[in-house]
C-alpha positions as CSV (number, residue, x, y, z in Angstrom):
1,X,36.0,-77.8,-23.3
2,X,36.5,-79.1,-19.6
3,X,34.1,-78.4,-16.9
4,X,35.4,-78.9,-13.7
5,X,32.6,-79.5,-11.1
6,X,33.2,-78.1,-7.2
7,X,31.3,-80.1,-4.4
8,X,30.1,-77.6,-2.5
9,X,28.3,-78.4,1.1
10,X,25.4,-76.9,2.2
11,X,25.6,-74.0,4.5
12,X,23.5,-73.6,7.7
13,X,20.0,-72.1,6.9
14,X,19.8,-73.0,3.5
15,X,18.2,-76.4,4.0
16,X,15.7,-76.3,6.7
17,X,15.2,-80.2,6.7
18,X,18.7,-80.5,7.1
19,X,19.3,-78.3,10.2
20,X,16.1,-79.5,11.6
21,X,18.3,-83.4,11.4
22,X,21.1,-81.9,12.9
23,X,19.1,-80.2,15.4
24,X,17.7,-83.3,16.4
25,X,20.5,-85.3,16.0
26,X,22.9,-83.2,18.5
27,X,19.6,-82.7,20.9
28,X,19.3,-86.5,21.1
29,X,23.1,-87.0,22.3
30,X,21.4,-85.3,26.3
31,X,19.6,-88.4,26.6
32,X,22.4,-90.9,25.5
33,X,24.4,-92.6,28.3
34,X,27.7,-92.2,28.6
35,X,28.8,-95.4,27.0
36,X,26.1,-94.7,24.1
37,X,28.3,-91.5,23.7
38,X,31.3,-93.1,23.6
39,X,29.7,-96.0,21.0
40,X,28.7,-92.6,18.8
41,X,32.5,-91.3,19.2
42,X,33.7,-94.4,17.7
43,X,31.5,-94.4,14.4
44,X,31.7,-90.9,14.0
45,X,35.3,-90.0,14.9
46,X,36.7,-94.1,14.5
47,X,38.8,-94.3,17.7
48,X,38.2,-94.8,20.8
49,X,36.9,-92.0,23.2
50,X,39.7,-90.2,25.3
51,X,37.3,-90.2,28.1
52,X,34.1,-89.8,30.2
53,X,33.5,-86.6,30.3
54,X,29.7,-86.2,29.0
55,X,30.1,-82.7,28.2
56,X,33.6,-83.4,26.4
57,X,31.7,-85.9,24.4
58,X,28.6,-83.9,23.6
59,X,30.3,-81.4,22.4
60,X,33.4,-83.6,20.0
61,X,30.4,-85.3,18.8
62,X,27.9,-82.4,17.8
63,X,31.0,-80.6,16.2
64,X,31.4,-83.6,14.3
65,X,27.8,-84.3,13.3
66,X,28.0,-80.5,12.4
67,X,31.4,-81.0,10.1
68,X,30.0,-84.0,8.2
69,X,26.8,-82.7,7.1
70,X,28.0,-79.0,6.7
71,X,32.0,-79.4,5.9
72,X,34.9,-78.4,7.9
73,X,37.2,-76.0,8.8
74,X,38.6,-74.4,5.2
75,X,42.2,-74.8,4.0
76,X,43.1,-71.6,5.4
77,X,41.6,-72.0,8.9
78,X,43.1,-75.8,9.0
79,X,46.9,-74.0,8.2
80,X,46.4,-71.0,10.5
81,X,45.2,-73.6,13.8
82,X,47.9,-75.9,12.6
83,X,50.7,-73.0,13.4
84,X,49.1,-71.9,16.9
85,X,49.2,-75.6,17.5
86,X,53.0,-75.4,16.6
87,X,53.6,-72.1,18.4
88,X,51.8,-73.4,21.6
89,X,54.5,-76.6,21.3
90,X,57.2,-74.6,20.7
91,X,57.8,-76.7,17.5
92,X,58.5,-74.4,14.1
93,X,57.9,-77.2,11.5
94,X,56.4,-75.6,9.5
95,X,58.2,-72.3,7.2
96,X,55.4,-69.5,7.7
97,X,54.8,-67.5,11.2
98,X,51.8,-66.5,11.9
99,X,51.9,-62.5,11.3
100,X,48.4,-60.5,12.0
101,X,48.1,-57.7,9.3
102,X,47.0,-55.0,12.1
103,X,50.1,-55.3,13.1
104,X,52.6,-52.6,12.4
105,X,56.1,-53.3,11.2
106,X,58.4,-53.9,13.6
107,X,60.6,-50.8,15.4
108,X,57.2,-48.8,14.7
109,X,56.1,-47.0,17.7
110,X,52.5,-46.3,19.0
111,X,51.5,-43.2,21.1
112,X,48.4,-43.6,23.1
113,X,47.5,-41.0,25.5
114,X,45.0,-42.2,28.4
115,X,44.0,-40.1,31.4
116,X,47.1,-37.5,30.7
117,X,49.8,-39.6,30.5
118,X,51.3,-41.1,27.2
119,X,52.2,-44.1,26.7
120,X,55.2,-45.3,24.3
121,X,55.2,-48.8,22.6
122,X,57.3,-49.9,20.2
123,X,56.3,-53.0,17.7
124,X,58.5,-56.2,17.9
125,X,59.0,-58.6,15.4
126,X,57.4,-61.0,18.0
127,X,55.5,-58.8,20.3
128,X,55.7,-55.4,22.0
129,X,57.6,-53.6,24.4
130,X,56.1,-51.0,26.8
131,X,58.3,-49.5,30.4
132,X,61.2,-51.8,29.0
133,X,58.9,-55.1,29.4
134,X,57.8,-57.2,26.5
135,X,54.0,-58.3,25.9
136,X,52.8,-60.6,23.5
137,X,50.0,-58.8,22.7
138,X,48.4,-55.2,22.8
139,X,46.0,-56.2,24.6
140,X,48.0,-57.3,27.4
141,X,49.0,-53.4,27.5
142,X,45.9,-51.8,27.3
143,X,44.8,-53.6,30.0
144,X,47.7,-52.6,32.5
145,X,47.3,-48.9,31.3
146,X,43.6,-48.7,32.0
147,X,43.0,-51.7,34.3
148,X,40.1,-53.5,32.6
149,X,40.0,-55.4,29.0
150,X,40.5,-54.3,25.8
151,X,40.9,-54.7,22.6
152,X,44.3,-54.0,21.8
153,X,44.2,-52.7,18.5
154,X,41.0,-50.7,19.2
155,X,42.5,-49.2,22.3
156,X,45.9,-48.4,20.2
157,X,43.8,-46.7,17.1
158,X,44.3,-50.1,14.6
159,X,42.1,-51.3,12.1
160,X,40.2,-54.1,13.6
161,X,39.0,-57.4,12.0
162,X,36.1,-56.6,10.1
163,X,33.6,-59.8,11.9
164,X,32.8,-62.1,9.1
165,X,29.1,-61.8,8.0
């Protein structure tokens, strides 16, 4: 019989030592100089740095310490930031679209009531259209109904995210 083995990384908090080295680690980059910084980009990332910026740096560089003692972003989270990066290029390479499951299908129509009027939106296949305009997002409509910030799908009765524990 096979056994396959899974390398799994450690987590944050289950090795104190270990978060007490990255602690240290990422505290130590506020006393670097800007060209120790960029030296640190170059062994840690293996290009050159893009810039001066200290906080840019600081921060590329403590995400990274972070990802190479703790892993990286899953397979999942890789694919889904690889399709905003497409949709924010206006590039479909890729096959799937990025479709939130709150969302209703499309042509479905949402009735929210707020401060005695009711508001009508129907679902698009690619947003949502309220007083004959289009939105990209409920939240965008909530916010012109009532004037401050919402959440969307709270505001419209949706099931939100449950936050990952």
């Amino acid at each position: 019989m096979k056994h396959h083995s899974k390398i799994t990384t450690p987590k944050p908090g289950q090795d104190a030592r270990l978060d007490q080295s990255v602690l240290s680690r990422i505290a130590a980059l506020k006393a670097m100089s800007v060209k120790e910084l960029k030296t640190e980009w170059e062994r840690l990332l293996g290009s050159a740095a893009p810039n001066n910026s200290r906080t840019f740096l600081e921060a590329r560089i403590a995400y990274r310490l972070q990802e190479l003692t703790y892993g990286g972003p899953d397979h999942e989270t890789r694919r889904m930031l690889d399709l905003l990066a497409d949709e924010v290029e206006g590039v479909s390479r890729r096959k799937n679209q990025i479709a939130d499951p709150r969302n209703p299908v499309a042509g479905t129509r949402l009735i929210r009531e707020w401060n005695g009027v009711e508001h009508i939106i129907t679902v698009l296949k690619d947003g949502f259209e309220w007083q004959g305009r289009k939105y990209k997002s409920l939240s965008g409509i909530a916010r012109e109904i009532t004037g401050v910030r919402w959440n969307g799908y709270r505001f419209f009765g949706l099931q939100v995210r449950p936050r990952e524990v």
